[in-house]
Structures are given as C-alpha cells and as structure tokens.
C-alpha positions in Angstrom: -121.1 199.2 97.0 -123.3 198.6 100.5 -120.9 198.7 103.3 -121.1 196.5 106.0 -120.2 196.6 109.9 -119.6 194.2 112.1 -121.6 195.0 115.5 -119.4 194.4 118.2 -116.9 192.8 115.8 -117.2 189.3 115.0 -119.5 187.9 117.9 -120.3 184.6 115.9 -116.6 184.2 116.7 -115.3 185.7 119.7 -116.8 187.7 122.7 -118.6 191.1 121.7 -116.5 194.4 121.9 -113.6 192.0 122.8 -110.5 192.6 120.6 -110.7 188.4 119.5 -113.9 189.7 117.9 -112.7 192.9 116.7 -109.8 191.0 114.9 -111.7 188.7 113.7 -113.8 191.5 112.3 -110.7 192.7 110.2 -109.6 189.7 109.4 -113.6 188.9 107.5 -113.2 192.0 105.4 -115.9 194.2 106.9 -115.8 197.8 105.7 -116.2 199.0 110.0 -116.8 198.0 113.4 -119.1 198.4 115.8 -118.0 199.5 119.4 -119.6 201.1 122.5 -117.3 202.9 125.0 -118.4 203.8 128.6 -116.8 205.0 131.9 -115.6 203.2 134.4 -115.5 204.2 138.0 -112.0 205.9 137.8 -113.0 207.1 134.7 -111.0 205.6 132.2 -113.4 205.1 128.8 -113.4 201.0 128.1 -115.3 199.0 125.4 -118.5 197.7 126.6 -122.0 197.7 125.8 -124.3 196.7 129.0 -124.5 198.9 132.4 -124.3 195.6 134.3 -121.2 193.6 134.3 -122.9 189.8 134.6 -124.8 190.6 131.6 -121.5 188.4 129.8 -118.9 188.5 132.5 -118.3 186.8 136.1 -118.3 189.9 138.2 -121.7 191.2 139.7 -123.1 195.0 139.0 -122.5 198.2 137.2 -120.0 198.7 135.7 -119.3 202.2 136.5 -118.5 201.0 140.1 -115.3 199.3 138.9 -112.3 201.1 138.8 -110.1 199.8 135.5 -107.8 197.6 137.7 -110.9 195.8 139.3 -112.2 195.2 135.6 -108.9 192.9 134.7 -110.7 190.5 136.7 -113.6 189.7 134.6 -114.0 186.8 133.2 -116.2 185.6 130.2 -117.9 182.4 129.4 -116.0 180.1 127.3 -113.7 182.7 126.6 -111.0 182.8 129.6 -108.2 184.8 128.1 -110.5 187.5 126.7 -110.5 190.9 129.1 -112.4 194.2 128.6 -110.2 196.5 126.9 -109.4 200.1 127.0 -110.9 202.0 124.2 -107.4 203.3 123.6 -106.3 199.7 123.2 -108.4 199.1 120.9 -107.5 202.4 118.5 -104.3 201.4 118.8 -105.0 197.5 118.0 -107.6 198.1 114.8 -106.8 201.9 113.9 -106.1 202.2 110.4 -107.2 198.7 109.6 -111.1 199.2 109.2 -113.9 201.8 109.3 -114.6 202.4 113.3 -117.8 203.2 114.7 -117.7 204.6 117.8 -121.0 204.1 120.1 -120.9 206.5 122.8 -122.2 205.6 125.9 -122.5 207.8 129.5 -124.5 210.4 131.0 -121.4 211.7 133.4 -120.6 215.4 132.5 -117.1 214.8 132.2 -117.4 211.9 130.0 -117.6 214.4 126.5 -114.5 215.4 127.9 -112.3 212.2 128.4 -113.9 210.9 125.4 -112.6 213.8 122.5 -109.3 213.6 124.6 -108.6 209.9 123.4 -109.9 211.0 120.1 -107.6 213.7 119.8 -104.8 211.9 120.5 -105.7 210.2 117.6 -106.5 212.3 114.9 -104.8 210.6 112.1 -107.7 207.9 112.0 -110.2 210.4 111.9 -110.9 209.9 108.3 -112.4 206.2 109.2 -114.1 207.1 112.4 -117.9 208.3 112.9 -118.8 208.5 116.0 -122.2 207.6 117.3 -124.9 208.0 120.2 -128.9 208.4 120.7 -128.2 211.4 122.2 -127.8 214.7 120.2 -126.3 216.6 123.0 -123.3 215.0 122.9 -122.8 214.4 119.7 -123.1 218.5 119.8 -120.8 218.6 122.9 -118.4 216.3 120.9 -118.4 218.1 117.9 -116.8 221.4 119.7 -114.3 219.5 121.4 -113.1 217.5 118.5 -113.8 219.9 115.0 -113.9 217.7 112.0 -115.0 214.3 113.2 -117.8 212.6 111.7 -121.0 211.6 114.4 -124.2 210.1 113.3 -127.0 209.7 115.4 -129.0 207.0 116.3 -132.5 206.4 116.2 -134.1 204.1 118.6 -136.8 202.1 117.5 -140.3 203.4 117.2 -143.3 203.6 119.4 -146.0 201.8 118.0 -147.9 205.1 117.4 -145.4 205.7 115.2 -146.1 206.6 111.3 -143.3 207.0 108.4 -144.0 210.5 108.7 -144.0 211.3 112.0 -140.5 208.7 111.8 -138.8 211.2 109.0 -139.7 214.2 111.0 -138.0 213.3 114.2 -135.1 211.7 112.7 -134.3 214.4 110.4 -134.8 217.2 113.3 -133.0 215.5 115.7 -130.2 215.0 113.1 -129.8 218.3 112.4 -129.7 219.1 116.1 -127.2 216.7 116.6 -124.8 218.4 113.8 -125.2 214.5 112.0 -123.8 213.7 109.1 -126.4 210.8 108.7 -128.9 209.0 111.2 -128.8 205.0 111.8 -133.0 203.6 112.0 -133.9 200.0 112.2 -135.2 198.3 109.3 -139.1 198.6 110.6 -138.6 202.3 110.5 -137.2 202.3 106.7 -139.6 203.4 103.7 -139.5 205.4 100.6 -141.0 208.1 102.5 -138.9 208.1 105.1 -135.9 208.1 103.0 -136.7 210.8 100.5 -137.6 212.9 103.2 -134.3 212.5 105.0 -132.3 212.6 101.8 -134.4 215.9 100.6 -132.9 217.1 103.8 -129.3 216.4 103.4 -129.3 213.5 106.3 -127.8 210.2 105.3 -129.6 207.0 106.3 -128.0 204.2 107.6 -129.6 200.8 108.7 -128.4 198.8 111.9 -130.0 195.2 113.0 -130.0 194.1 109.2 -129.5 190.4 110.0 -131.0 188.7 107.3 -131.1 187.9 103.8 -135.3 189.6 103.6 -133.9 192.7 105.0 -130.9 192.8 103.5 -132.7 193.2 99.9 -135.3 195.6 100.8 -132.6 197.8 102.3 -130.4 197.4 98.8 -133.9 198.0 97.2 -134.4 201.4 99.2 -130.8 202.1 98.4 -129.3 202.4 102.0 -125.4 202.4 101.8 -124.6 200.8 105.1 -125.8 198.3 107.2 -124.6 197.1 110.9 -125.3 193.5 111.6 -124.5 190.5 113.9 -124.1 188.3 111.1 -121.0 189.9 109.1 -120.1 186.8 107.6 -123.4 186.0 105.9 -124.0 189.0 104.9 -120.5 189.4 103.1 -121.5 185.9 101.7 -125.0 187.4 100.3 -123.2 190.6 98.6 -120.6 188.1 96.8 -117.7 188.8 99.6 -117.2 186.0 101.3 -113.9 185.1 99.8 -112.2 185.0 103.5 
C-alpha cells in the first residue's frame, strides 16, 4: 500500500506546521506528517518552515532572533488562535497517533544537540519517526547522538544539467554518507533508471511534491512507496481512502 504524508499537516485546512493542521492531518487518515523544526533565539527547537517570520505570520524577520516567549505573539492570517508550537508540543500532541517526519532545519552547532535531546526524551515513538534534512552531516551527527532512529535524506531538485544518471549517483552517495535509510527526490528526478540504481544499492526512494493525480500514477507505476503532498485529501480520495 503507497503511504501518504501530509506536508505540514493538513494546510488545505489549517495553517502549515500548526497543530489545527497537524490534527486535522490525523484526523484524514494519513499514514505521517510532515514537520520542519528550527531554533529559535533562546534556542528552544519550534515547528516552522521559513527563516523569516512574515513569510505567514504578523511579526517582521528571522526567526532565530525571537526568543520563544517573543514568538507567542505571532499572529496568522485568518487563523487568530493558531501559535507556533514547540516541537515537544507537538510530540506530545500527535505522538503515537501517526507516522512523523521530522524535517530538520539549522546550521547552529549546538542544534544536533538540542534536537536528539527532545528525541530522546522520546524514544518510545521512535518506531514512527524518520527524521529528515538535505544535509548529510547531520543526519550523521544525529545518528550518534540518537542510535536507532530512522533519517532519510533529502534531495533537492536538480540543476538543469542534470541527467538520470548523474541524479542516481549523487543521491545514492550522499545517502550512504548520510547513514539513510532511503532518499526523498521530486517527481522530475524519478525514472526507472534512477530507481534501480538506488534500489540495486539498498537506498529506498521516496517521492515528495506529488500533488496530482498525473504524478501520482507514474509514481505507483515506478513503484515508489511513499509520497509527501499538499493535497492529502485528494490523494487519499485517488488511492480509494477517502472515507473521512
């Protein structure tokens, strides 16, 4: 059965990386969610995707330079009660409900270190956790701090120069550098080549940005197992799932 994950929860719903949307999420009957989880300026790790705060909220500039209490008083449009939450709030809300991936955002040295902290403080929902980033070091760095966990890496999207071979080879070596059990590409980057070659290597492929009903059946016809997407609902409604 594909597996499907909701990118930033339920955003045709609620607020992304909210936990309205992250419910909401559950409450479809997704396999996982999709989270990112940065630093702010006190360092305590928060859900959020964007470096700049009026990206989707009311207060101006990075968020790094907002300590936790300054971030209680964003605000976003149309959605006054939402807040940013904790990324321990949202273990603790979602944990052992759903699949959780775990987008790992922050170049601060220390931030390997708060991160596998909150994670092993929760190890019981290990088993439904893989933890994500573009960057291989940290998944490495993560991987000694927290033995066990799953991580994946992420492949950004191709420069134009860009063959299926030259796609495989990168993704598969940085894979393996990154300790990953499997590595996330965009739809553009997905071929037969490309996945026997990852497959021949022992690297499971993943799809993210499948948002449609054309790429959902090429990547059931390529035989990838999960897919992130914006769209949860329609997608559940294209596999058959759509009871809720």
């Amino acid at each position: 059965m594909i597996e499907i994950v909701a990118h930033r929860g339920a955003t045709e719903h609620a607020v992304e990386n909210t936990l309205p949307a992250l419910r909401r999420a559950v409450a479809l009957g997704v396999d996982a969610v999709e989270f990112d989880v940065r630093l702010t300026a006190d360092r305590v790790p928060v859900v959020y995707h964007y470096f700049y705060l009026d990206e989707i909220t009311s207060l101006p500039g990075p968020i790094f330079n907002y300590t936790l209490k300054q971030l209680q008083g964003a605000r976003f449009d149309g959605a006054p009660d939402a807040r940013i939450p904790t990324f321990e709030a949202v273990l603790d809300e979602i944990g052992g409900q759903i699949g959780l991936e775990i987008e790992l955002k922050g170049p601060e040295p220390e931030a390997v270190d708060i991160f596998a902290s909150v994670l092993n403080q929760h190890k019981p929902l290990w088993e439904a956790i893989e933890v994500t980033s573009f960057e291989p070091a940290l998944l490495t760095a993560l991987k000694q701090r927290c033995p066990g966990i799953t991580v994946d890496l992420l492949f950004p999207r191709s420069e134009p120069w860009m063959r299926p071979d030259v796609v495989a080879y990168l993704a598969l070596h940085r894979a393996r550098l990154a300790g990953a059990r499997a590595v996330h590409l965009h739809p553009s980057q997905l071929s037969a080549e490309v996945v026997a070659t990852l497959r021949a290597g022992g690297i499971e492929i993943h799809a993210w940005d499948v948002n449609d009903a054309p790429t959902l059946r090429a990547m059931q016809a390529l035989g990838i197992p999960k897919l992130c997407t914006d769209h949860p609902q329609q997608m559940l409604d294209l596999l058959g799932r759509g009871a809720r």
